[in-house]
Structure formats: C-alpha cells, structure tokens
RODO-255096 format. One record per residue (C-alpha): residue in three letters; x, y, z. Coordinates in nm, 2 decimals. Each point is the difference from the previous one (the first is absolute). Layout:
<sites>
   residuo        x        y        z
       ala        X        Y        Z
...
</sites>
This chain:
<sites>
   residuo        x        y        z
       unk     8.54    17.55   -32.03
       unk     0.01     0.18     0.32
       unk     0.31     0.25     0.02
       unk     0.15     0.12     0.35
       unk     0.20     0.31    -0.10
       unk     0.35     0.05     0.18
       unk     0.03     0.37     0.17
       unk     0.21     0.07    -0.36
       unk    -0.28    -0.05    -0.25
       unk    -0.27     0.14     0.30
       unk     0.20     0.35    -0.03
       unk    -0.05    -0.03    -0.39
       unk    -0.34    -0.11     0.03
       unk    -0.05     0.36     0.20
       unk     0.13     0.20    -0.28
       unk    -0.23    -0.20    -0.26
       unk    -0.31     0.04     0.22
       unk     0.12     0.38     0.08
       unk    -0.01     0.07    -0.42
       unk    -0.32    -0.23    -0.05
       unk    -0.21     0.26     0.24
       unk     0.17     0.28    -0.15
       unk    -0.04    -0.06    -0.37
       unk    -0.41    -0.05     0.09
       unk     0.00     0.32     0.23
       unk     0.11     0.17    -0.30
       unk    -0.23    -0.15    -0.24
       unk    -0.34     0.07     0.20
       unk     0.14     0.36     0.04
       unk     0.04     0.01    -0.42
       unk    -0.33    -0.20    -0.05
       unk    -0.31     0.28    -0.08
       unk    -0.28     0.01    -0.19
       unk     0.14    -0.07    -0.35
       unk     0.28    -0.17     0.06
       unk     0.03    -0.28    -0.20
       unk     0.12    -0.38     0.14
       unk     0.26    -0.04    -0.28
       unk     0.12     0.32     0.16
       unk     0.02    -0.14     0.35
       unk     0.15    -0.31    -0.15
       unk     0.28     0.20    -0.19
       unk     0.06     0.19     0.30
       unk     0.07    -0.29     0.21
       unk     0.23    -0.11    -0.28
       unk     0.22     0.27     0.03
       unk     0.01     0.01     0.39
       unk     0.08    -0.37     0.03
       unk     0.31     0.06    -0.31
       unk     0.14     0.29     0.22
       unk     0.00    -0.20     0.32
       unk     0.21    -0.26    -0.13
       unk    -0.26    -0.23     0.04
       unk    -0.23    -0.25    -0.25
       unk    -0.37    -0.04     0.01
       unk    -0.14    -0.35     0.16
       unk    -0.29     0.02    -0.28
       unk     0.14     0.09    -0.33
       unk     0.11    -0.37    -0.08
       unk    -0.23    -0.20     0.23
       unk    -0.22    -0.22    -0.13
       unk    -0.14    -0.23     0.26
       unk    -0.27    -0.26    -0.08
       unk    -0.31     0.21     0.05
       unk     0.08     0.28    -0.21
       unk     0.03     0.07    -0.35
       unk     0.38     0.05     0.01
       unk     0.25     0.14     0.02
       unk    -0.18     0.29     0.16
       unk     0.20     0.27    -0.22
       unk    -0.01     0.34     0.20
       unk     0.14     0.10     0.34
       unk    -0.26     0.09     0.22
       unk    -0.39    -0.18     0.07
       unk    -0.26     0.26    -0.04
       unk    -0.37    -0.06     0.12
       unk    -0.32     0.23    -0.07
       unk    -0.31    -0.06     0.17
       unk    -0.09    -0.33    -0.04
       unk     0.38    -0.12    -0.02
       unk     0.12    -0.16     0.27
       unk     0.31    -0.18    -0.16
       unk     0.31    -0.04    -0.21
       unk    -0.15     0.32    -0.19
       unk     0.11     0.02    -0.30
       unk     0.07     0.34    -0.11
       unk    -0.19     0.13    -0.32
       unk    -0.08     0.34    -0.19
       unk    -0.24     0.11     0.22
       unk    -0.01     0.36     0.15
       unk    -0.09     0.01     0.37
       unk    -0.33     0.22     0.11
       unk    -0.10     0.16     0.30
       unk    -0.10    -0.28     0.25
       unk     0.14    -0.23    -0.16
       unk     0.15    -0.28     0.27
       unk     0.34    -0.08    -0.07
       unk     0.23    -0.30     0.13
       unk     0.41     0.03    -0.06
       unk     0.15    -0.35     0.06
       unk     0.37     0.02    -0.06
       unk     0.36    -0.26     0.09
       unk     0.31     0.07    -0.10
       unk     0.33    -0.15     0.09
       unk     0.33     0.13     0.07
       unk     0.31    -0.16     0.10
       unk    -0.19    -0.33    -0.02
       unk    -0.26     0.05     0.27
       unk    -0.37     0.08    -0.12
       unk    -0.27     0.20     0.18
       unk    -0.39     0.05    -0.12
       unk    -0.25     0.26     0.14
       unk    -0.30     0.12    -0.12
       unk    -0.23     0.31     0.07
       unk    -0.38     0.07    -0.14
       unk    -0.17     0.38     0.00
       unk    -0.19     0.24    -0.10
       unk     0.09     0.17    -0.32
       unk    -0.09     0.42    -0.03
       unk    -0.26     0.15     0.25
       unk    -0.30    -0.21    -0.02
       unk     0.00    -0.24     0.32
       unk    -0.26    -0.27    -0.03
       unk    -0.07    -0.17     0.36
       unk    -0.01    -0.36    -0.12
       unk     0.42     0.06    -0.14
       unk     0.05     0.19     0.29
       unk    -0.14    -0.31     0.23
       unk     0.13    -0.24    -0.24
       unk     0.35     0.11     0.01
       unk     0.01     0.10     0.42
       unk    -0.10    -0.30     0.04
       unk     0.29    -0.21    -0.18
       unk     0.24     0.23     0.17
       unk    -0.14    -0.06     0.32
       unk     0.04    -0.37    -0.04
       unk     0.33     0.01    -0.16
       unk     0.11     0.17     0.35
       unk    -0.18    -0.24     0.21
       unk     0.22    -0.27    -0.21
       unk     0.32     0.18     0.07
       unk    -0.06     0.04     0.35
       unk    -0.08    -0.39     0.02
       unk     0.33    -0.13    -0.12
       unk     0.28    -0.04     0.19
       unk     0.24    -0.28     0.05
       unk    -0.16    -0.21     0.23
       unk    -0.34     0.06    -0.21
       unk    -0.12    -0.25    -0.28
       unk    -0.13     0.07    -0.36
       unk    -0.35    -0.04     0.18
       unk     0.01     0.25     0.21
       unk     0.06     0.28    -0.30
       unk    -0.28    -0.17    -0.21
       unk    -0.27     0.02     0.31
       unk     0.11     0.34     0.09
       unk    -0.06     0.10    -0.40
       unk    -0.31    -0.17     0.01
       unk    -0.11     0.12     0.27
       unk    -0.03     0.35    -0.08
       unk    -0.10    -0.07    -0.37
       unk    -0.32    -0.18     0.15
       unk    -0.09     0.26     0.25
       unk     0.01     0.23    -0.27
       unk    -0.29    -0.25    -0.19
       unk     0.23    -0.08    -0.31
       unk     0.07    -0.34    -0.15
       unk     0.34    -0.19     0.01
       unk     0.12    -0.18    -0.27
       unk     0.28    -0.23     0.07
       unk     0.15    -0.03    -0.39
       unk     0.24     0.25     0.07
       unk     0.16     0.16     0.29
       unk     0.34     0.06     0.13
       unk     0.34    -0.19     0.02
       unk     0.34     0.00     0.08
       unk     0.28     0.23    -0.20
       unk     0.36     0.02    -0.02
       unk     0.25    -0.10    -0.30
       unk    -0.34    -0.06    -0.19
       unk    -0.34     0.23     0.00
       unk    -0.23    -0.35     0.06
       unk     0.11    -0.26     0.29
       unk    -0.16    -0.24     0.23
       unk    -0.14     0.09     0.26
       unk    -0.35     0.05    -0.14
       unk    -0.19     0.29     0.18
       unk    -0.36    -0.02     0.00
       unk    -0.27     0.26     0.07
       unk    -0.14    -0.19     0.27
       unk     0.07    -0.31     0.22
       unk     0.03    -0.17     0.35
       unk     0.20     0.13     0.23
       unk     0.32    -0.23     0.17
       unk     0.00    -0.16    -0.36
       unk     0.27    -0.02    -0.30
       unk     0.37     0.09     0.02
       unk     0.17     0.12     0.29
       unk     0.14     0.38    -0.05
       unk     0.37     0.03     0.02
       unk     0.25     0.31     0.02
       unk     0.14     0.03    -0.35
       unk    -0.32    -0.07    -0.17
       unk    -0.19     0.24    -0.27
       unk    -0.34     0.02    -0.08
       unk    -0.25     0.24    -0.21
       unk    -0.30    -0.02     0.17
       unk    -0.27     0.11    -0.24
       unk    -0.39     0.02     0.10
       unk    -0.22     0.13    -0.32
       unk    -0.35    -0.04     0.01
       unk    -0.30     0.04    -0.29
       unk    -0.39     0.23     0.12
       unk    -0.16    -0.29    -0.03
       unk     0.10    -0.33    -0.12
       unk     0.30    -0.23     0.06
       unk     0.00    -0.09    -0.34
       unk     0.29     0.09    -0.28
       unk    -0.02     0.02    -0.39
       unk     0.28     0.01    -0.20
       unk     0.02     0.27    -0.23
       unk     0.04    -0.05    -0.42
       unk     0.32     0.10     0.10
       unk     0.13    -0.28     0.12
       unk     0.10     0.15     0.31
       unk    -0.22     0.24     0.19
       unk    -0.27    -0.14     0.26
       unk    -0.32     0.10     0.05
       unk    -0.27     0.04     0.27
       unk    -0.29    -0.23    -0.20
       unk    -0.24     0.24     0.11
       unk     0.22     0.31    -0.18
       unk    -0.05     0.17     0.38
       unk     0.31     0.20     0.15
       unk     0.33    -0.16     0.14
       unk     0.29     0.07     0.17
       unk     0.32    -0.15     0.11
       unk     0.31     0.12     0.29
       unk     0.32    -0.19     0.02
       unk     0.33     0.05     0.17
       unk     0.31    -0.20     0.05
       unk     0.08    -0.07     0.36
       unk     0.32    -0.19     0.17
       unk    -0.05    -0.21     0.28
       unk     0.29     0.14     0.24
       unk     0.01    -0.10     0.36
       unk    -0.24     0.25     0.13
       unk    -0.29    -0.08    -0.24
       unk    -0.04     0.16    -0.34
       unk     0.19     0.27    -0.21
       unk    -0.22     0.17    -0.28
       unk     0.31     0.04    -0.25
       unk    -0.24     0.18    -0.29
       unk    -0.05     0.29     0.15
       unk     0.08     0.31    -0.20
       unk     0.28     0.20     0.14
       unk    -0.10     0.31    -0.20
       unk    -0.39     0.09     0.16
</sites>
C-alpha cells in the first residue's frame, strides 16, 4: 500500500518524527562506556509511555524475524547492522553503536536511525563507515521531490555508498511510512535513475542507507533477529523520515532538542 497523507495527519506525522529524533538524541547522550542495551531499551520504554505514544517494534513480527520482536528500540554493535536485538551486554570504549527506533502517535508512524562512536576511542574505519552513510542518506533527501521517482533516491544512495568503495545489498532498504511503520514503496540502496514510482506531495518515506567494511553479505544472528556482516567487520546505518511537500523534501526526525 502506498499512503498519500492529507495536510491533517502530515502535521501529526511532524510531531511523531519531531519525538523519534528526540528520544535517540537523548539516548546517544545517555549511551557510555558501560551502559548496558537493556538499559537503552528500558529507557526508550519509558520515553515512548510518557509521550503518549506506542512502539512500532514491541509486537511486530514480520516474516524474517523471529517475532514478535519484544523490546522498544533496535540496538546494533559492531558488526550489527540490523533489527538489533538488545541483550545484556555492557558497551566498551569504541564500541560502534547503531539506535534504530519508530514509534507512533496519533496513528502516524516515523523511523530514524543513528550509528556512533561510543566513549573516546575513534577508530577511522567507524568514523568512515558511518560519514559515509550520513552522506548518502543526505544525498537521498536532497534527491526526492515531487516530480522525482523512487530511482532517483536509490541512485543518489548508491552513488555515494560506491564512491566510498562499500558494497550494496538490496535485501533491505527503505520504504514508505504513515498509519503503519512498513509500506510500499520499497527504497533500495541503489538503482536507475527516472525509474519506479513517481513522488507525490503527501508522501512519507524513511530513507535508510547502512552499509557493512567489507562484504554485502548478512547472517542472521541465533537470535532470531539481529543481522550480521558475514565477515563480523564494522557496520553502520542513518535513517530519517522525510515528507514529500511541494518544494522537495522535509526531514521530519530531526531532534528538536540538540
């Protein structure tokens, strides 16, 4: 299903997004060296409760996962890339950290997702690893607008992730959003320009480039849940829910609190 959202449910959308970016600006600024992922996971519990709004993940249980998925929030170390599932494990200095988190509120869903650094350590493949899928993720944004087509994101994505020398793989990507976290149109990481759905004002997508050191390959985790770089190298992941308005793209999961 494609969903066109009237200017109503757009101005809800805004407030979703607006909590989305500011419930993961506050979990990176809580996440240190020993902080523990059932922490960040409990934390994001309590911030999504006092909004007044439900988690997208706690109940889903889609076909590729192990489901339902049980917590609130996707945490990824190091060789994570994906649907994280968090665990007892204490994060240590250096450690590469992704935060993947949609809620909804007032029936409108929004889904961003930011990887870094955790402590004082930096190591220069993260570092690249995760400028990189930021980088792309803004060359997506900039590529939508409402007489743009799905293509046209995908190749901009792409684009950058290949000048940067990392693989694409196409198994997951980004889609539309609105009354339900996972809708058509399918986003992928790269693609043809000119090609696939025509934009249109109204529309939401998360556009969501993540990318693995060395491989394009994924394992699933004994989890159930959590993918994998097959190599075990470093990963990282950037998403952010945009509306298609008129004048090209709104980024609506920016935090309002940084």
């Amino acid at each position: 299903m494609i969903e066109i959202l009237n200017p109503a449910l757009l101005d809800r959308a805004k407030d979703t997004g607006a909590l989305v970016g500011d419930i993961l600006h506050t979990l990176k600024g809580r996440s240190a060296v020993g902080t523990n992922l059932l922490e960040i996971d409990q934390w994001a519990r309590e911030m999504i409760a006092e909004a007044g709004a439900t988690s997208c993940y706690v109940d889903y249980a889609p076909s590729f996962g192990r489901g339902p998925f049980g917590h609130y929030i996707c945490t990824a170390v190091n060789d994570a890339v994906l649907h994280g599932l968090p665990h007892d494990y204490r994060l240590a200095d250096g450690d590469l950290l992704t935060l993947d988190l949609a809620v909804s509120k007032r029936g409108v869903a929004a889904d961003a997702a930011i990887s870094f650094v955790v402590g004082e350590t930096r190591p220069p493949e993260s570092v690249a690893l995760i400028e990189t899928t930021e980088e792309a993720l803004a060359a997506g944004i900039a590529a939508a607008g409402p007489e743009a087509r799905i293509g046209d994101i995908s190749h901009a994505i792409g684009t950058v992730l290949r000048k940067a020398g990392y693989e694409i793989n196409t198994e997951f990507g980004g889609h539309g959003i609105g009354s339900t976290m996972h809708q058509d149109p399918h986003v992928a990481n790269t693609g043809r320009p000119g090609r696939g759905y025509k934009l249109r004002p109204g529309l939401l997508l998360a556009l969501e480039p993540w990318v693995m050191a060395d491989t394009a390959e994924l394992v699933t985790d004994a989890d159930g849940w959590t993918l994998r770089s097959a190599t075990g190298c470093r990963t990282a992941h950037s998403e952010h829910t945009i509306a298609i308005t008129e004048d090209g793209a709104e980024i609506l999961t920016l935090p309002a609190l940084s």
